[in-house]
C-alpha positions as a Markdown table, in Angstrom:
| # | Residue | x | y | z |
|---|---|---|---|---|
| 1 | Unk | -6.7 | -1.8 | 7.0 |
| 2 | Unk | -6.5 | 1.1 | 9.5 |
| 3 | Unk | -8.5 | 4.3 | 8.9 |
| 4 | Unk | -5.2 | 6.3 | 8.2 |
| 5 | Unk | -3.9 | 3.5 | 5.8 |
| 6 | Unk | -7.3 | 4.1 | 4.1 |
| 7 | Unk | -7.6 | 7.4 | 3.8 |
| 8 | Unk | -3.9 | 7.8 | 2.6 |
| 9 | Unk | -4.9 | 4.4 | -0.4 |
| 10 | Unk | -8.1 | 7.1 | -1.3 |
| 11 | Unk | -6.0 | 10.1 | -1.4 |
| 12 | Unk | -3.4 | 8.6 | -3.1 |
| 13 | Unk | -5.9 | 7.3 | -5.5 |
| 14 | Unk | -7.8 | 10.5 | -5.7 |
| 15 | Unk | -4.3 | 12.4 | -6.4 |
| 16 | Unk | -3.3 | 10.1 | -9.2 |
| 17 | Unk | -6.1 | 8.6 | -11.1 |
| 18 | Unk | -10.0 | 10.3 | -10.5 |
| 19 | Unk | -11.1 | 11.5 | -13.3 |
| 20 | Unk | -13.9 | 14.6 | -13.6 |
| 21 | Unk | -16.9 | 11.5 | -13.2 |
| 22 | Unk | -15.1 | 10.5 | -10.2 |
| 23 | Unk | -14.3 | 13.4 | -8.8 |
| 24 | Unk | -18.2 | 14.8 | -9.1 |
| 25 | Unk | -19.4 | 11.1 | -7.4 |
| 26 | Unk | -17.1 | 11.5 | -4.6 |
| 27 | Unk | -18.2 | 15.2 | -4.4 |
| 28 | Unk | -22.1 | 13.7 | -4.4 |
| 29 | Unk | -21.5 | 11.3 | -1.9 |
| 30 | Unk | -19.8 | 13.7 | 0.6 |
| 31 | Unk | -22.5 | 16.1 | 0.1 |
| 32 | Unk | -24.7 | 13.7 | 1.3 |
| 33 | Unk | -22.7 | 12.4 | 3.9 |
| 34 | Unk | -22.4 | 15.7 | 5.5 |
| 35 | Unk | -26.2 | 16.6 | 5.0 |
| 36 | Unk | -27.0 | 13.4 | 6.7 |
| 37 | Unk | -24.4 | 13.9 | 9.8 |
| 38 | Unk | -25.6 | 17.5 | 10.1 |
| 39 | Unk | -29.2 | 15.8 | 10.6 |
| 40 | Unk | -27.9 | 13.3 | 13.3 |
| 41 | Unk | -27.3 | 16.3 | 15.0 |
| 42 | Unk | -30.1 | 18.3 | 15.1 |
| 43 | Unk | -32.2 | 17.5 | 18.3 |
| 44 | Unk | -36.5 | 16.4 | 17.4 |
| 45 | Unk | -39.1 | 18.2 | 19.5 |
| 46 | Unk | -39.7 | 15.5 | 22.2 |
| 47 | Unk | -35.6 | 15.6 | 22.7 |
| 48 | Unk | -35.5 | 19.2 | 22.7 |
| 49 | Unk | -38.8 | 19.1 | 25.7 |
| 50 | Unk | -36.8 | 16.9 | 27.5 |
| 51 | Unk | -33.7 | 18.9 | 27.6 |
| 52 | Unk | -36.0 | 21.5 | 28.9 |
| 53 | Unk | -37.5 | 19.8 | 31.4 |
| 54 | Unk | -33.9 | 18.4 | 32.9 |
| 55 | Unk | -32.7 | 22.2 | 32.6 |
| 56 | Unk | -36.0 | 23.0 | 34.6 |
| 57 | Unk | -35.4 | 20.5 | 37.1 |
| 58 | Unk | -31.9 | 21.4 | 37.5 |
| 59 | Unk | -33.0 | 25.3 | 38.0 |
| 60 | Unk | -35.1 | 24.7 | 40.9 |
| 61 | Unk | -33.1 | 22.6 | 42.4 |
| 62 | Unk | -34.9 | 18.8 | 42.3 |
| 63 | Unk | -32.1 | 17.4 | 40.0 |
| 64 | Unk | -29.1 | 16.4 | 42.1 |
| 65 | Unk | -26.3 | 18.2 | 40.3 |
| 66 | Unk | -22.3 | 18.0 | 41.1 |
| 67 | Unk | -19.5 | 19.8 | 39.1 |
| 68 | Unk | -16.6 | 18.5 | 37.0 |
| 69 | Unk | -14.3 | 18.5 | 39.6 |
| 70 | Unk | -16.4 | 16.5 | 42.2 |
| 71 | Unk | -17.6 | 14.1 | 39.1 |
| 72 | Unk | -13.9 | 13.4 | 38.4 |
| 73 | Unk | -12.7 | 13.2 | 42.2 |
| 74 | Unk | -15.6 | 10.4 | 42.5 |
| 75 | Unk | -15.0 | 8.6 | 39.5 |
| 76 | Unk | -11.2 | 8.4 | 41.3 |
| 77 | Unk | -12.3 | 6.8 | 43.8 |
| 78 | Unk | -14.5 | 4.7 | 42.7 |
| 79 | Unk | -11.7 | 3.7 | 40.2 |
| 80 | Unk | -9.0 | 3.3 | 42.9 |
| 81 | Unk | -11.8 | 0.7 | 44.5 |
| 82 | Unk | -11.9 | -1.2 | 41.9 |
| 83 | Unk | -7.6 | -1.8 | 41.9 |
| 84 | Unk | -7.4 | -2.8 | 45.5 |
């Protein structure tokens, strides 16, 4: 079953037939969900130093940097390569 076939089976079900327990269990467990996927986002300390110390690097100059543009006009090549 697809993700949209899914969700539209849960709506559906939601819509027609969840009652007030239900519908405060769903509620719970998307509460949590959320909470938890807020927390995958949130950089720790030692992630957060070395984000620093790339951004440091890159400021003075010892990180080899290159823009979008030059990033996508390599990747073009390297993908045309690859064809031949």
């Amino acid at each position: 079953m697809t993700s949209i076939q899914l969700r539209k089976k849960v709506t559906h079900f939601i819509e027609e037939k969840a009652d007030d327990t239900l519908l405060k269990m769903i509620y719970a467990l998307m509460k949590t969900y959320s909470e938890e996927k807020q927390n995958d986002l949130e950089l720790s300390p030692e992630q957060w130093a070395e984000v620093d110390r790339r951004r440091n690097e890159m400021r003075s100059g010892k990180a080899k940097t290159i823009t979008h543009p030059e990033l996508m006009k390599s990747l073009k090549a390297k993908l045309n390569r690859i064809k031949k």
